[in-house]
TIKOL-189255 format. One line per field, with one value per residue (C-alpha): x, y, z. Coordinates in Angstrom, 3 decimals, always signed. Layout:
<atoms>
X <- c(X; ...)
Y <- c(Y; ...)
Z <- c(Z; ...)
</atoms>
This chain:
<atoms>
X <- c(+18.333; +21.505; +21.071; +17.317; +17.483; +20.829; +18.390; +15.266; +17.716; +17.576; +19.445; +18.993; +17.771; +14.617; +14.061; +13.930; +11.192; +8.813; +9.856; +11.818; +12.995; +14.447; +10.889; +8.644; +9.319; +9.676; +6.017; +4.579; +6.084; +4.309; +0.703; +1.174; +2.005; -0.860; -3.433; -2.362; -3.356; -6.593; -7.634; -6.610; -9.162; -8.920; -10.779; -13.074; -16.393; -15.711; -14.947; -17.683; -17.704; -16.262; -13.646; -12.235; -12.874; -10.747; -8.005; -7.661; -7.642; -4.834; -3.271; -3.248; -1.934; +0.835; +1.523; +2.013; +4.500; +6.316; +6.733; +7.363; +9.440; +11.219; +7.944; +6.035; +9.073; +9.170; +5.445; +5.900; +9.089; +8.623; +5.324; +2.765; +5.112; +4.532; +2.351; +0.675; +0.136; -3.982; -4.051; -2.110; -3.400; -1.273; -3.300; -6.733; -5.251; -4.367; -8.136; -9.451; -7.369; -8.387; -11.980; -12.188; -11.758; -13.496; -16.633; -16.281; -16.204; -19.342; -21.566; -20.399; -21.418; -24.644; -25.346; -24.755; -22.062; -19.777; -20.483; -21.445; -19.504; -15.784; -16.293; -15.448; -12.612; -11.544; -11.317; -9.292; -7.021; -5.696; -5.781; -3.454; -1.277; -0.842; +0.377; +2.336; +4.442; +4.899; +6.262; +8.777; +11.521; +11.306; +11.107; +14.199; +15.883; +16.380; +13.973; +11.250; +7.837; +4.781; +2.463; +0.429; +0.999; +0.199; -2.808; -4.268; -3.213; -4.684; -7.963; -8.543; -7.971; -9.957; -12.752; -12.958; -12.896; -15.342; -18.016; -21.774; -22.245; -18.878; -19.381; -18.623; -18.330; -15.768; -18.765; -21.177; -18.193; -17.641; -21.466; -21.718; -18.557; -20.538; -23.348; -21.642; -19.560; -23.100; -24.237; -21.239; -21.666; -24.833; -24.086; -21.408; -23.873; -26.208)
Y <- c(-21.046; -20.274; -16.723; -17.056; -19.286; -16.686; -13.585; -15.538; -16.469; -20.285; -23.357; -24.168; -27.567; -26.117; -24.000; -27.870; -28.861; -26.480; -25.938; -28.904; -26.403; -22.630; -22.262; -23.945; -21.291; -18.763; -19.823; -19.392; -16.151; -15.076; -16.507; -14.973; -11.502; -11.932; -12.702; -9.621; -7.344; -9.513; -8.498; -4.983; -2.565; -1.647; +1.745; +1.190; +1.574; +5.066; +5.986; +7.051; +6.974; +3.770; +4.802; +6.274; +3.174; +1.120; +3.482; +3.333; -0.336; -0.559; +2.003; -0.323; -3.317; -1.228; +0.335; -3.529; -4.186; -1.307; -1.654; -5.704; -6.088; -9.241; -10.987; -10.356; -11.070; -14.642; -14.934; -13.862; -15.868; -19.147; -19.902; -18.957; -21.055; -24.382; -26.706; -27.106; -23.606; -23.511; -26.024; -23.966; -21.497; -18.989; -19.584; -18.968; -15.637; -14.317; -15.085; -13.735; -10.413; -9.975; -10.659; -7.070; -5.775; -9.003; -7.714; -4.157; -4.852; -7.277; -4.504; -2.133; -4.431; -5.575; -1.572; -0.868; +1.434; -1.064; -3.096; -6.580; -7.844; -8.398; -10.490; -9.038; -11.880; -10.894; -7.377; -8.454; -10.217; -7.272; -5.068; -7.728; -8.316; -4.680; -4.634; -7.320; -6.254; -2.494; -3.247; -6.251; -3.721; -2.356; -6.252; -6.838; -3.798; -2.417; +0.428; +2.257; +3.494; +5.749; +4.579; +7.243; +7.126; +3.740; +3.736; +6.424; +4.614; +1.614; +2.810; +5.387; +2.516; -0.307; +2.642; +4.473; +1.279; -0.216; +2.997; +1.768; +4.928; +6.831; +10.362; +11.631; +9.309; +10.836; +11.099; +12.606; +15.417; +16.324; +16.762; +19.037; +21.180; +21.412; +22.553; +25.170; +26.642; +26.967; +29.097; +31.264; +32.082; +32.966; +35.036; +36.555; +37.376; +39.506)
Z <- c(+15.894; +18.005; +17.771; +18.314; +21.453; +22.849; +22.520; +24.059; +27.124; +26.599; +25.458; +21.905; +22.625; +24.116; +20.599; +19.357; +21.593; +20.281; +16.641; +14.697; +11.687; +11.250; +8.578; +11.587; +13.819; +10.817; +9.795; +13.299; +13.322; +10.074; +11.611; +14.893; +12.919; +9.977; +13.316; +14.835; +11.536; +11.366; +14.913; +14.818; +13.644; +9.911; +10.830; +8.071; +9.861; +10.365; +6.415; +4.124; +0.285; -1.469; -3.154; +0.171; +1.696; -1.554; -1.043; +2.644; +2.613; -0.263; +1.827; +4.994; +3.049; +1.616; +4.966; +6.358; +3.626; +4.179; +8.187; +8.066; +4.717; +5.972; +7.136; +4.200; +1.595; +3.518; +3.114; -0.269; -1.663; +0.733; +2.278; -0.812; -3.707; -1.220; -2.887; +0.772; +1.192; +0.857; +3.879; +6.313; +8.840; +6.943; +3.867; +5.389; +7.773; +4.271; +3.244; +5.945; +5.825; +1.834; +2.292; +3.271; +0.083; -1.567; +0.731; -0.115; -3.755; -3.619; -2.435; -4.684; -7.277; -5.647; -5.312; -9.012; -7.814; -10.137; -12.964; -12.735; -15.634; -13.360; -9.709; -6.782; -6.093; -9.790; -8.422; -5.088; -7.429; -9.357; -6.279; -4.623; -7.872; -7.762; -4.543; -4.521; -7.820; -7.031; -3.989; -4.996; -5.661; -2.059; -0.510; -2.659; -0.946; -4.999; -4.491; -2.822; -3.419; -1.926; -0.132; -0.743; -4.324; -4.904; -3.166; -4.604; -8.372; -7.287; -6.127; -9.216; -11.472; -9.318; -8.781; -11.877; -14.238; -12.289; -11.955; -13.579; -14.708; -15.628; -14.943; -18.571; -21.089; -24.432; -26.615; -23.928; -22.960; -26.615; -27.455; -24.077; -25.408; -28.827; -27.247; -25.106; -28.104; -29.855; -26.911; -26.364; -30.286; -30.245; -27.149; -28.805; -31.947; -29.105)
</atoms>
């Protein structure tokens, strides 16, 4: 708090008047930063298709992690293993922020883009869990990862496992090679 009131120019008393605890302040900090990704545009009006739309919003979450790692590992490691931590403000920012991809999900399923047979908060589940454990290595400062990459894993998996109507199913591609071969042979017989 020393340090904290030095840099802001003040006496660390006054810190104190505003924020009893080092994880008070900590926590405010986390709100004020989760707010300011909830009110900034997540450009997804302007992207067609939804698997473009899956990936760019994995991409966005990723790209978050990536430029805040000390935020998000505190949000991570001591705000979401609280007991309390579905009645703070922090709680229902992080709601807000994955009802995105909740929302996106839900009409894909309403559409019959997806199957109806996994929810749409089942779906922002895994896509979260993904997140969060490919990029614990990084948040640990052990590794690294692309974000690129693991967007574009996350969204084949989400999207392609999900499709209605897969675009070749093993049996259907094997019949259509069948049938080809049976053509090309009796081409090759003229």
């Amino acid at each position: 708090m020393s340090d904290i009131a030095q840099r802001a120019g003040i006496v660390e008393g006054t810190l104190y008047r505003f924020f009893e605890t080092r994880q008070e302040l900590l926590i405010r900090v986390a709100e004020d930063w989760f707010h300011e990704q909830l009110v900034s545009d997540s450009g997804l009006a302007s992207i067609r298709g939804t698997w473009n739309k899956l990936r760019h919003l994995v991409w966005r979450s990723l790209s978050i992690i990536r430029q805040n790692p000390a935020l998000s590992r505190f949000v991570l490691t001591e705000i979401r293993p609280n007991p309390n931590y579905r009645s703070t403000k922090l709680f229902e920012l992080n709601r807000r922020f994955t009802a995105e991809i909740s929302s996106l999900c839900e009409k894909a399923i309403t559409s019959g883009e997806f199957r109806d047979d996994v929810s749409a908060h089942m779906l922002r589940d895994m896509i979260f869990g993904s997140i969060e454990h490919r990029t614990w290595a990084f948040l640990r400062g052990e590794g690294d990862f692309s974000i690129d990459e693991v967007a574009d894993g996350i969204a084949n998996v989400i999207y392609r496992g999900m499709l209605a109507q897969p675009t070749h199913e093993a049996g259907d591609l094997s019949r259509v090679v069948k049938r080809l071969e049976k053509v090309a042979e009796k081409l090759e017989r003229r």
